[in-house]
C-alpha positions in Angstrom: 0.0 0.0 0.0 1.4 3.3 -0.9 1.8 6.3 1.9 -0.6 9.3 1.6 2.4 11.4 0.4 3.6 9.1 -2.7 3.8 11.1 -5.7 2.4 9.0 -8.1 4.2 6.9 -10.8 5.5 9.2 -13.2 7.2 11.1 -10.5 8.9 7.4 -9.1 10.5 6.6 -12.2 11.7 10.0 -12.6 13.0 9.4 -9.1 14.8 6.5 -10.1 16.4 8.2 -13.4 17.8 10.2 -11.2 19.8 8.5 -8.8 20.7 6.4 -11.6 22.1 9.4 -13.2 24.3 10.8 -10.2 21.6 13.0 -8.4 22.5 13.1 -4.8 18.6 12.9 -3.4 19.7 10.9 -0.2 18.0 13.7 2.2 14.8 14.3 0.2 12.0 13.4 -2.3 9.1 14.2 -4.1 5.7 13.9 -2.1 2.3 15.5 -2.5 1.0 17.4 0.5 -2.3 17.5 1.3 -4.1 20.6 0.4 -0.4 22.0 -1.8 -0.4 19.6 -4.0 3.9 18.5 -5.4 6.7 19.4 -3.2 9.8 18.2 -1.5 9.8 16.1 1.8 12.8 15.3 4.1 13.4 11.7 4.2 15.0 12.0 7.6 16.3 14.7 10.0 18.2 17.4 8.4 20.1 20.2 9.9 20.7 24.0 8.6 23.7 24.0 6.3 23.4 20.7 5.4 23.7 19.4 1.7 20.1 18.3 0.5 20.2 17.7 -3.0 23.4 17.6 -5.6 22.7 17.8 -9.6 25.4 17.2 -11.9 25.5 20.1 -14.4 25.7 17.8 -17.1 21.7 16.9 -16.8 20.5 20.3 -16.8 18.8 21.6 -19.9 21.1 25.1 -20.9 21.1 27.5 -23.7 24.7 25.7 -24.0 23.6 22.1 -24.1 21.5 22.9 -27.5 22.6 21.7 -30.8 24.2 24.8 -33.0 22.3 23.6 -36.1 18.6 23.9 -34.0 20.0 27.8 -32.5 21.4 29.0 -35.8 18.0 28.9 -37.1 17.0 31.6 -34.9 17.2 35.3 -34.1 21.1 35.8 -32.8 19.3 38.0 -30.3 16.2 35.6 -28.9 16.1 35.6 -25.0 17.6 32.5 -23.6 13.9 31.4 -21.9 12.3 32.0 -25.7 15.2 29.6 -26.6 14.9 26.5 -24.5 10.8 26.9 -24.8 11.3 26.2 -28.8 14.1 23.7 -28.0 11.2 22.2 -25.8 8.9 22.5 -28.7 11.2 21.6 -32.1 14.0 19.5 -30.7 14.0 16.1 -32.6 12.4 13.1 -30.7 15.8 11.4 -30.4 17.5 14.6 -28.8 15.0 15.0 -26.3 14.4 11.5 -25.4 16.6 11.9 -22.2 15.0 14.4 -21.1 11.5 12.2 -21.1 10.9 11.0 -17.7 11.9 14.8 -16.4 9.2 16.1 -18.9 6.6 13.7 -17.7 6.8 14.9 -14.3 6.0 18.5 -15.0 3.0 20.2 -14.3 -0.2 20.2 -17.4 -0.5 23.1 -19.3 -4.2 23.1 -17.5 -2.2 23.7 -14.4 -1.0 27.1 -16.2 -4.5 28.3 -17.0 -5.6 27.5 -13.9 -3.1 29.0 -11.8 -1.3 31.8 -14.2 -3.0 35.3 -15.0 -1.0 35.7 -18.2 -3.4 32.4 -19.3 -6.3 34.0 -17.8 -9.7 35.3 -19.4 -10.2 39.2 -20.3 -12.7 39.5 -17.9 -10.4 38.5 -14.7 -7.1 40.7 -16.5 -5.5 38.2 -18.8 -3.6 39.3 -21.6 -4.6 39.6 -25.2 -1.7 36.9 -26.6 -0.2 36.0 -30.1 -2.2 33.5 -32.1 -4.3 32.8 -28.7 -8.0 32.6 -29.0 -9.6 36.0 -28.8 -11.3 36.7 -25.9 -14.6 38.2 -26.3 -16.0 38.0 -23.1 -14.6 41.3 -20.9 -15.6 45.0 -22.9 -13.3 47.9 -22.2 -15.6 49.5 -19.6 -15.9 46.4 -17.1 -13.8 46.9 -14.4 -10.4 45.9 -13.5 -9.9 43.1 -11.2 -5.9 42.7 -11.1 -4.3 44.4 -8.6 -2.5 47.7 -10.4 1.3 46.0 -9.8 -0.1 43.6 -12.0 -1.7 45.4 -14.8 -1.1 48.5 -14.6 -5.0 49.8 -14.6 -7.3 51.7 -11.8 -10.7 51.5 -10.7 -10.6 54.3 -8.6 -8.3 56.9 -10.2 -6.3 58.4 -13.1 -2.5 57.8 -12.5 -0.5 60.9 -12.8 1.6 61.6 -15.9 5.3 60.7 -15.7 7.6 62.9 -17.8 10.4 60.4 -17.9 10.5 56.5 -18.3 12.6 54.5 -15.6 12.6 50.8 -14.6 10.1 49.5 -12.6 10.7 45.6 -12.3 7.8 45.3 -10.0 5.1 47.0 -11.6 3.2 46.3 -14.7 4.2 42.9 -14.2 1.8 41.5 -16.4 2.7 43.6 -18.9 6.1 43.0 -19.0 5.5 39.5 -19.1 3.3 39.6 -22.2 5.5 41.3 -23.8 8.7 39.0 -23.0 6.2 35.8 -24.4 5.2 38.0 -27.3 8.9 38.4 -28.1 9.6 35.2 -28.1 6.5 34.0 -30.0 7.7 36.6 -33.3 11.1 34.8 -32.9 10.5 31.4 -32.6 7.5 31.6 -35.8 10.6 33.3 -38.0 12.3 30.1 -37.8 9.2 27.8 -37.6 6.1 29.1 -39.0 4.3 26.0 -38.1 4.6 26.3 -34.1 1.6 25.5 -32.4 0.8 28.2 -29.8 -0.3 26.1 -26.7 2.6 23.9 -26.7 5.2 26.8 -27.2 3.5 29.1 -24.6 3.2 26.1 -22.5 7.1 25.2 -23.0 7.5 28.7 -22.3 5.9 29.0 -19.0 7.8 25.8 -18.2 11.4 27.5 -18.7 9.2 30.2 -16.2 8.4 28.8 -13.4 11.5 26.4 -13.7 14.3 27.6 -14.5 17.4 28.5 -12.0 20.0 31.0 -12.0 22.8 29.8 -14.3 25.8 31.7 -15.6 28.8 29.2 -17.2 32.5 29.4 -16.1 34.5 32.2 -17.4 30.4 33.4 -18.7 30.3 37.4 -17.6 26.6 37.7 -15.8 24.0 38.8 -18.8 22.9 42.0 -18.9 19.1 40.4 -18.8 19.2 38.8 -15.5 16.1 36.6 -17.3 19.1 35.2 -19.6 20.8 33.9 -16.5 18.8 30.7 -16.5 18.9 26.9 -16.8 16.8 24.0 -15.8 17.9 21.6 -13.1 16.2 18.4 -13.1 15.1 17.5 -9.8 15.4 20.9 -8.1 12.3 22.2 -9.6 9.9 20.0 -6.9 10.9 22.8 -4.8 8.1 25.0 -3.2 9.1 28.5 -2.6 8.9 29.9 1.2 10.3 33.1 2.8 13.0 31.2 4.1 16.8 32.1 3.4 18.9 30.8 0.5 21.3 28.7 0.3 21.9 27.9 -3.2 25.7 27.7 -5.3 26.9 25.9 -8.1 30.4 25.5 -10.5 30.8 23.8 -13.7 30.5 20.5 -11.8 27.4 20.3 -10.1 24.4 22.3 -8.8 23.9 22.3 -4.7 21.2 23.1 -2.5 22.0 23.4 1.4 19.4 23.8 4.1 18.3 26.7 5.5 17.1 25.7 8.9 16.5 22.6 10.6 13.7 19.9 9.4 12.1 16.7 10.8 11.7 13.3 8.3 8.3 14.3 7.3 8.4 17.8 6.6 8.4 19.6 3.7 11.5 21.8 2.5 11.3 24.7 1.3 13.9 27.0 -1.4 13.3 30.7 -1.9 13.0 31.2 -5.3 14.4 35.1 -4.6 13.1 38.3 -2.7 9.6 39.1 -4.3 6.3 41.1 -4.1 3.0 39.2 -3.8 2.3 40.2 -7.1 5.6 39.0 -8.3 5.1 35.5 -7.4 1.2 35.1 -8.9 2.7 36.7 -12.1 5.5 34.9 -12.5 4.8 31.4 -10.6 1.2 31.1 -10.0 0.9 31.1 -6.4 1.6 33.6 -3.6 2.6 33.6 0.4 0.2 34.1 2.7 3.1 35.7 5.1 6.0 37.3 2.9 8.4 40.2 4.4 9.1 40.9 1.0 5.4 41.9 0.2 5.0 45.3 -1.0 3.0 47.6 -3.5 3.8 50.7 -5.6 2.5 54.6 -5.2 4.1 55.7 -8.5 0.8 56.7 -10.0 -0.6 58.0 -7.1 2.6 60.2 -6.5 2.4 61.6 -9.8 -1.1 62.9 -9.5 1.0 65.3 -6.9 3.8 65.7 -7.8 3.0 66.2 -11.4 4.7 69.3 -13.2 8.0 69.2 -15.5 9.4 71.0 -13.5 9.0 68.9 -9.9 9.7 65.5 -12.1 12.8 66.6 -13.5 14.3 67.2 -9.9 13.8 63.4 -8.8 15.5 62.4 -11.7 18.1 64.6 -11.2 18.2 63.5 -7.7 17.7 59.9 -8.4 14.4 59.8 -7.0 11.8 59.4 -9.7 9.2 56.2 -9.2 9.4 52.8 -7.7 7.9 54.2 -4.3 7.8 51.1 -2.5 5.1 50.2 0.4 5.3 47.4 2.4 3.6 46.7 5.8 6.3 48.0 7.9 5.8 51.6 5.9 7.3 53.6 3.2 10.9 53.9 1.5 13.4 57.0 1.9 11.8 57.2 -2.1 8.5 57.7 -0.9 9.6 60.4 1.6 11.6 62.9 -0.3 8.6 62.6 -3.0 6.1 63.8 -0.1 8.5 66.6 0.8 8.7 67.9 -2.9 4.7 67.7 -3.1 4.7 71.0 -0.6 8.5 72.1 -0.4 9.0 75.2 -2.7 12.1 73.3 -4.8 14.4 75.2 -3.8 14.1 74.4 0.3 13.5 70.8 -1.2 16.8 70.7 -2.8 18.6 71.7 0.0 16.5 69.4 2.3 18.1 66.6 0.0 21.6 67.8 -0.8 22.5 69.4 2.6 20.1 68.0 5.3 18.4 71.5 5.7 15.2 71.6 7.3 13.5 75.3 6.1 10.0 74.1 4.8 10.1 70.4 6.1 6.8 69.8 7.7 7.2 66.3 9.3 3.4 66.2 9.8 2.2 67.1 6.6 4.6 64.6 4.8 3.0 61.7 7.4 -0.6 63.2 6.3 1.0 63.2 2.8 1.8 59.3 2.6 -0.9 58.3 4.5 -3.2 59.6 2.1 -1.5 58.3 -0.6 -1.3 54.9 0.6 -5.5 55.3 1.7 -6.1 56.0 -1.6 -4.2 52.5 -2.2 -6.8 50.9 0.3 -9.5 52.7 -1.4 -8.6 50.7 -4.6 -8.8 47.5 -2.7 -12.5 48.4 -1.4 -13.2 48.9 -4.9 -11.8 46.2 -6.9 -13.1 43.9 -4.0 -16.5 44.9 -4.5 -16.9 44.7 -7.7 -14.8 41.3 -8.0 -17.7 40.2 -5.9 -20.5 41.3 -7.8 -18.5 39.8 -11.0 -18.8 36.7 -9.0 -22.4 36.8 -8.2 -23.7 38.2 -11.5 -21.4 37.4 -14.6 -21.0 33.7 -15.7 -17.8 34.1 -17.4 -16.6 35.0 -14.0 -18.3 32.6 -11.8 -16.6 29.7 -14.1 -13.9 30.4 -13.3 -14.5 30.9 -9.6 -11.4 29.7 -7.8 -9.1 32.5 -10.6 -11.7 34.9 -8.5 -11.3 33.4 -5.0 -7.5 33.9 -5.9 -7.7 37.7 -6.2 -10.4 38.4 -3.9 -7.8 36.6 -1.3 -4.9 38.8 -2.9 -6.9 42.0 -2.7 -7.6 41.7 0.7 -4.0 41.7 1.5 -3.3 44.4 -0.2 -5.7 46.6 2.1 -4.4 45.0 5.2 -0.9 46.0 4.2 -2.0 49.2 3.4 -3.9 49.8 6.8 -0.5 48.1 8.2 1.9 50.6 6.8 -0.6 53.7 7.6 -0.1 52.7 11.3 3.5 52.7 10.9 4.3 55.7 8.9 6.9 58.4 10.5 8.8 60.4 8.4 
């Protein structure tokens, strides 16, 4: 009789493969949790610091381990994830036979459009994509039910204008993300004109949600981080927590140490990196239900305030302009000098900045500054909320797909509780 946590028989005999081929899984394996579905699960008492799994970097799946005569067929400037998805995708059945028993251990592309807005309907913020079906069902004056670090859209306000552009890497996630698949989709149908969308988008979001950090010996660090990247077989049945990392590799192997202490039984976690929320439902699917790293984004709020050429030019001057960061605990130093410059004649502001002077500081009208900024935040909440629950009571396109809305109503309501959070503990 098998135990409640055995994985199921595609995952065994990719278990086996394995430690057949040199993976160093003596501390861990694959086991379904109740209620989380796949992860990892200590096989017996494991301390911090300890070595936990070891792949050789000989059965990872790099931009580096793919025939010239498949990559010379493509763009010389396709992204590395764009790359191994069409490798994934057009690779000859003999080449990717090795790879087999890895593949079939991977989650359905169903588990995508169940769990990933960038496969999700109009109406609930998806993404128009390339050679997709068109989606009919959401008309340009319903209302938006992704949070704003997601989409980039309001319910509740007009975002200010911003005078220069600047990188934002956690905002318009969504976005940013479309436009990185849509990339990749233009590059890989100049080469093959006969690639079938659901398979390359799902090979795609498989070299997402999958892939490690991987730069080659004597390799100088890309200037993409998203082209630092390689799959690592095994590795990948690790859930993500807000844990520490412990994480290194050479040209040999791959190696994973323990961050704290676990019983046989227990499920270890990896952090897959320091991110938003909003980051991780983007990007992974899923998101913590306690995460330090949790924040949202004022910039279009600021900018309804501090809006003139004038004011905008001096944070960029000053190295100040956007990404004004909120996160339970309060506001950034950003977020601060923007709510000085939204009263501060310039000049007093500039020298507030520069030389520490204090002539026009008002330390209680910046605090009533930022916390109406971030209550305008909360106010957003309130409304996306309600109306993601009249969605869900009156349009069926919505209530079939009930648990994408359960999702966001659950996300949404974390955003206002980190915004009531950080109103308590603003002081400038």
């Amino acid at each position: 009789m098998k135990p409640e946590w055995w994985p199921g028989e595609e995952h065994e005999a990719f278990t086996e493969w394995a430690v057949s081929n040199g993976i160093d899984i003596t501390s861990v394996t694959p086991a379904r949790f109740q209620g989380r579905g796949l992860g990892m699960m200590a096989t017996r008492k494991i301390k911090k610091g300890e070595s936990i799994l070891r792949v050789p970097t000989q059965l990872m799946l790099r931009a580096e381990d793919i025939p010239s005569t498949f990559t010379s067929q493509l763009p010389e400037d396709i992204a590395v994830q764009a790359l191994l998805a069409a490798y994934l995708t057009h690779g000859t059945a003999d080449e990717l036979s090795k790879y087999n028993l890895w593949r079939n251990s991977w989650p359905s592309r169903k588990d995508f459009e169940d769990s990933m807005p960038i496969l999700w309907p109009a109406v609930l913020g998806g993404p128009q994509l390339p050679d997709g079906p068109k989606d009919t069902t959401a008309d340009t004056q319903q209302p938006n039910l992704l949070p704003p670090s997601l989409s980039g859209r309001w319910n509740t306000l007009q975002p200010g204008p911003k005078s220069r552009k600047y990188s934002s890497d956690y905002q318009n996630i969504l976005t940013q993300q479309a436009q990185r698949l849509r990339k990749a989709w233009t590059d890989v149908v100049s080469a093959f004109p006969d690639t079938d969308w659901e398979m390359f988008s799902y090979h795609w979001l498989i070299v997402n949600t999958r892939s490690f950090y991987w730069v080659g010996k004597d390799q100088e660090a890309p200037e993409d981080p998203n082209d630092a990247m390689g799959l690592v077989p095994f590795a990948d049945y690790f859930n993500h927590a807000d844990v520490p990392r412990d994480v290194k590799f050479n040209e040999n192997e791959y190696v994973f140490c323990a961050t704290e202490d676990y019983n046989e039984g227990e499920e270890v976690y990896m952090n897959y990196g320091s991110h938003p929320n909003d980051t991780l439902l983007a990007e992974y699917g899923f998101f913590l239900d306690k995460n330090e790293a949790d924040s949202i984004y004022l910039d279009d709020i600021i900018f309804r305030d501090v809006h003139s050429v004038e004011q905008q030019e001096e944070l960029w001057l000053n190295q100040y302009y956007g990404n004004y960061q909120v996160t339970s605990h309060g506001v950034c130093y950003r977020t601060e000098i923007a709510a000085c410059l939204s009263y501060m004649k310039e000049e007093d502001w500039r020298d507030h900045v520069l030389e520490g002077q204090s002539k026009g500081f008002d330390e209680s009208q910046s605090e009533e500054t930022i916390k109406r900024w971030i209550q305008t935040y909360a106010a957003e909440a309130d409304a996306s909320m309600t109306a993601l629950r009249k969605a869900m009571e009156l349009d069926p396109v919505v209530q079939a797909h009930h648990a994408k809305a359960e999702t966001l109503l659950r996300r949404w309501k974390q955003i206002k509780d980190l915004c009531e959070r950080a109103t308590k503990s603003v002081s400038v």
